[in-house]
LOTILUM-240911 format. One record per residue (C-alpha): residue number from 1; chain; x, y, z. Coordinates in steps of 0.05 Angstrom, whole numbers. Layout:
! residues N
[bami NUM "A" [X Y Z]];
...
***
This chain:
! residues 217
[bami 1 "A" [-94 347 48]];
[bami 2 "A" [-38 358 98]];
[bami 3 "A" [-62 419 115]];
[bami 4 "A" [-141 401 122]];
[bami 5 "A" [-155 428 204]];
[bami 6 "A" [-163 356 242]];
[bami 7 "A" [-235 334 239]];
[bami 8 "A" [-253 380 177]];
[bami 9 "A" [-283 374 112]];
[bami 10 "A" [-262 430 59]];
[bami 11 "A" [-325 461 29]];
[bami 12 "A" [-336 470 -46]];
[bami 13 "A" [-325 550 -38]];
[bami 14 "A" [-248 522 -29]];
[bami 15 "A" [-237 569 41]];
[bami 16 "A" [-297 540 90]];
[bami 17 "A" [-298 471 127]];
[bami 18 "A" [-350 420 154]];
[bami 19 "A" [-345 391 218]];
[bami 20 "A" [-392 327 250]];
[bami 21 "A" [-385 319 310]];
[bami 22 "A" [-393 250 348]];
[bami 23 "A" [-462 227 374]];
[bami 24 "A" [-462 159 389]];
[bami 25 "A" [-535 137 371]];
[bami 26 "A" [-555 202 361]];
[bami 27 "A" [-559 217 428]];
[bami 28 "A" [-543 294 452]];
[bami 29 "A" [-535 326 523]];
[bami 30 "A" [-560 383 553]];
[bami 31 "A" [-488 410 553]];
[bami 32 "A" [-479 388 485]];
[bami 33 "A" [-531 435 451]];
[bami 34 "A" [-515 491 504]];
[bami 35 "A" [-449 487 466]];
[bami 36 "A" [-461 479 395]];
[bami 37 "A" [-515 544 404]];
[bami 38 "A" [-447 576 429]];
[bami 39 "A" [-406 569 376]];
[bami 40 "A" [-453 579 324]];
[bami 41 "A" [-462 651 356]];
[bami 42 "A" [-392 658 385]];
[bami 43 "A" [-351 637 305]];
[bami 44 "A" [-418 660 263]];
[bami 45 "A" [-427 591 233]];
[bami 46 "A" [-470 603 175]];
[bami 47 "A" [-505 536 174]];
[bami 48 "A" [-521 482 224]];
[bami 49 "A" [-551 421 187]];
[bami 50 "A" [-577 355 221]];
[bami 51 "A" [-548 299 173]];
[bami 52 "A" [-581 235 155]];
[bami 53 "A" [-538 194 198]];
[bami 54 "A" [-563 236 262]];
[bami 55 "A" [-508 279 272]];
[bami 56 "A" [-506 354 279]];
[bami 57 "A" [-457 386 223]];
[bami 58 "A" [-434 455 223]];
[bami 59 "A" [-413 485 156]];
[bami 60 "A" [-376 541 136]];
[bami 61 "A" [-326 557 188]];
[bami 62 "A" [-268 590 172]];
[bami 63 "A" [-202 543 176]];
[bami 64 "A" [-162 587 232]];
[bami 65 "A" [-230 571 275]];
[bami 66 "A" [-233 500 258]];
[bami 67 "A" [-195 476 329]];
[bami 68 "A" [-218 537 375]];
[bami 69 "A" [-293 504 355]];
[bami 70 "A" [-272 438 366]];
[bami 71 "A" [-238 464 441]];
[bami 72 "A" [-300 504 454]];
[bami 73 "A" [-352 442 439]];
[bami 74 "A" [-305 395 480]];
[bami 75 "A" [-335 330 426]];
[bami 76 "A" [-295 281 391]];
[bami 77 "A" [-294 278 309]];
[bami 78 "A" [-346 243 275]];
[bami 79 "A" [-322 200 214]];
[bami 80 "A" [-350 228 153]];
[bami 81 "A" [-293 204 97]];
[bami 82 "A" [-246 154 133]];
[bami 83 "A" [-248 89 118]];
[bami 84 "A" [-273 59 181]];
[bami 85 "A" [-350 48 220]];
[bami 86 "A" [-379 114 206]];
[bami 87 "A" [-438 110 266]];
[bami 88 "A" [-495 66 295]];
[bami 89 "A" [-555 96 265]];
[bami 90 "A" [-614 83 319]];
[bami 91 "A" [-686 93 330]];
[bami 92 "A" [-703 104 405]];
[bami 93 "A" [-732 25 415]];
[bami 94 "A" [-751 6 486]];
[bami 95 "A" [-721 71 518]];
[bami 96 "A" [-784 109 501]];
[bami 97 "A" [-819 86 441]];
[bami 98 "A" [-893 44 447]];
[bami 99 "A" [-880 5 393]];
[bami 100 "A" [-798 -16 411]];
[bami 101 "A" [-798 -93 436]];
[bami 102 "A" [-713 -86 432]];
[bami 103 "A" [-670 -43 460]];
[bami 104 "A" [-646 -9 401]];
[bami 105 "A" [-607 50 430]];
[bami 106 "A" [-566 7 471]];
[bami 107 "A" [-548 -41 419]];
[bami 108 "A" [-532 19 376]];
[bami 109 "A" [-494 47 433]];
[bami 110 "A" [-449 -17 453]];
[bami 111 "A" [-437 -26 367]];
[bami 112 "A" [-407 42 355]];
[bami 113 "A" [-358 40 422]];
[bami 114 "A" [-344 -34 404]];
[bami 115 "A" [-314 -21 331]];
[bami 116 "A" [-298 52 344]];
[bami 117 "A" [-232 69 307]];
[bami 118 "A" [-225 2 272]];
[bami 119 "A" [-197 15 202]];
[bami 120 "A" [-252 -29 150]];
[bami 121 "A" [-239 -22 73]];
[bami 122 "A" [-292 23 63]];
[bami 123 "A" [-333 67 106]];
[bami 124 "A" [-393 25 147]];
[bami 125 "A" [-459 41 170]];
[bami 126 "A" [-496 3 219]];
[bami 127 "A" [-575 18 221]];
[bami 128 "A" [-607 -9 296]];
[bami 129 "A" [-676 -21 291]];
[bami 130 "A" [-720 -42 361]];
[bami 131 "A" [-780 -67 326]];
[bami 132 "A" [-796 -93 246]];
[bami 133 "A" [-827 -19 226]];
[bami 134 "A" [-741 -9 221]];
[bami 135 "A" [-738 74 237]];
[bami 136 "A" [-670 65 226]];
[bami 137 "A" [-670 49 159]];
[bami 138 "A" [-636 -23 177]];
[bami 139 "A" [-645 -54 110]];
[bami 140 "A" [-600 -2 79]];
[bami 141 "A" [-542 -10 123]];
[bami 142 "A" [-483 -45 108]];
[bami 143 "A" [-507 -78 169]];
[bami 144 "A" [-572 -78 187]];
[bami 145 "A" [-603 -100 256]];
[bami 146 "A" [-682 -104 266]];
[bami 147 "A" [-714 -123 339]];
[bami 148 "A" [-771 -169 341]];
[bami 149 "A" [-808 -203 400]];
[bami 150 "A" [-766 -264 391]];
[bami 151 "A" [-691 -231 385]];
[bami 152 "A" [-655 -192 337]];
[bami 153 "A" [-654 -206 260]];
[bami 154 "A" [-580 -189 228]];
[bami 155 "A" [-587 -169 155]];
[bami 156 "A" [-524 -155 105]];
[bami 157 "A" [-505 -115 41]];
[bami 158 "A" [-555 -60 50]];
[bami 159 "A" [-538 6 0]];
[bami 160 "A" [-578 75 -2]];
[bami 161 "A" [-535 101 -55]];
[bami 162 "A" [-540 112 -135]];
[bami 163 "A" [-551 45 -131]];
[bami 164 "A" [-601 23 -73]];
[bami 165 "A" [-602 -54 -52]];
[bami 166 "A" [-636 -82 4]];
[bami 167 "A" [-597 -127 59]];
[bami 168 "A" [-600 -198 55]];
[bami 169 "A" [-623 -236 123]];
[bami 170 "A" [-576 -277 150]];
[bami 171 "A" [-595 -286 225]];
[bami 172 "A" [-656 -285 266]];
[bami 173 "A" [-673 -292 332]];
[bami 174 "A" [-599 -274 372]];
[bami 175 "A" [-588 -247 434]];
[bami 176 "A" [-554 -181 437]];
[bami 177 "A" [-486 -223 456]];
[bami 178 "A" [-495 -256 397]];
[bami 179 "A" [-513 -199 345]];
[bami 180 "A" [-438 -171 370]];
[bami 181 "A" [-406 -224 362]];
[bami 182 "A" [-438 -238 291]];
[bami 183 "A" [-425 -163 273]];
[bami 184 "A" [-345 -179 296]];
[bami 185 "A" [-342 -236 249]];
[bami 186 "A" [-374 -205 186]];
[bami 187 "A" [-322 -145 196]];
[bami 188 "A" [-271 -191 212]];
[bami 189 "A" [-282 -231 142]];
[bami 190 "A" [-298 -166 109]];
[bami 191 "A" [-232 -131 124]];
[bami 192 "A" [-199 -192 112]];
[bami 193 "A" [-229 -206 43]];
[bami 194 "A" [-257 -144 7]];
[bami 195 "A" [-226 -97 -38]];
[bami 196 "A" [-204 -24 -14]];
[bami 197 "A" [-263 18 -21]];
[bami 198 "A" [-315 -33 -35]];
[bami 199 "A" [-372 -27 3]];
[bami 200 "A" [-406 -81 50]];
[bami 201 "A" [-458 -86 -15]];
[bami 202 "A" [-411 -91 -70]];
[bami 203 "A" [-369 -152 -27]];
[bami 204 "A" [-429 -186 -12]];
[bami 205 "A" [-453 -183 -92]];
[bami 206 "A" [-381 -205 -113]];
[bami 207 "A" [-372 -270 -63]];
[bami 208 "A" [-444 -286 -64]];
[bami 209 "A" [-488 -285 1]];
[bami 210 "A" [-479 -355 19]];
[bami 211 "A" [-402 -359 22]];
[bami 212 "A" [-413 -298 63]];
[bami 213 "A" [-458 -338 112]];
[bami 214 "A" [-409 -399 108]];
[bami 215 "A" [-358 -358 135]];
[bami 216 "A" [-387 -318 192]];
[bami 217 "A" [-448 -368 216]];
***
């Protein structure tokens, strides 16, 4: 809608909007929460929900509000409907966790600044896992990454939706220069080949997983 506030979602009431702001990784400041506890208060913002891809949305605020908010919180837009890389979903890996052997939130960190903004087909999900117990739901991720002692595994084509599907394997063992420029590749072919709107999953299913390999490995 031309007249949707930028970086807004219209509710179903028809008069209240949804924004996401962006959290690479799902990692927050000090300043960042100091602000969205502002604005909740300051514009009453009725709900304040923690979404699945570890971002903070807050719903219901009215549309002459929608920029003052975004002014006040001082954040870029999250994508939550464009066609494009949607976020890095991340567990917390070698940074803090006893049982990370990767460095998950860096990897998740460098993947959403690397392929920020690029336009895709369909909206993309990466999921960065640092060790195989995969926090960050890697295996249903239109691409998946999953540390282990030996490097990082790259898996492909993985759906939560109506219609689950696991990610297929299609890498093991790379160095974090080589899980980028494996990720470039399958986005590269994927723009280049798949239908608008169809998802990692669907392309995958329709070429088959091993002209998918041929082309990026």
């Amino acid at each position: 809608m031309a007249d949707t506030p930028r970086g807004a979602i219209l509710q179903r009431d028809k008069e209240t909007y949804a924004i996401v702001p962006r959290s690479p990784a799902g990692l927050l400041t000090a300043e960042n929460l100091e602000a969205f506890a502002s604005v909740v208060r300051k514009y009453e913002i009725p709900v304040v929900k923690i979404t699945s891809g570890q971002r903070v949305a807050l719903v219901g605020i009215k549309g002459e509000d929608v920029e003052k908010v975004w002014n006040d919180l001082g954040m870029d837009a999250g994508k939550a409907t464009e066609l494009c890389v949607h976020y890095a979903q991340a567990c917390p890996g070698t940074a803090v966790c006893r049982f990370g052997v990767q460095d998950s939130l860096g990897l998740g960190l460098e993947l959403e600044k690397f392929f920020e903004g690029v336009d895709l087909p369909a909206k993309l999900k990466f999921g960065v896992s640092g060790c195989p117990f995969c926090c960050a739901e890697s295996y249903v991720r239109d691409l998946g990454i999953i540390g282990k002692k030996s490097g990082w595994t790259v898996a492909v084509g993985g759906h939560s939706g109506g219609r689950p599907r696991i990610a297929d394997e299609i890498a093991e063992d790379l160095t974090t220069e080589q899980v980028l420029d494996l990720c470039k590749k399958s986005l590269d072919h994927y723009r280049s080949n798949a239908k608008k709107k169809e998802r990692m999953s669907a392309f995958v299913d329709r070429i088959g997983l091993e002209s998918f390999k041929q082309s990026v490995l």
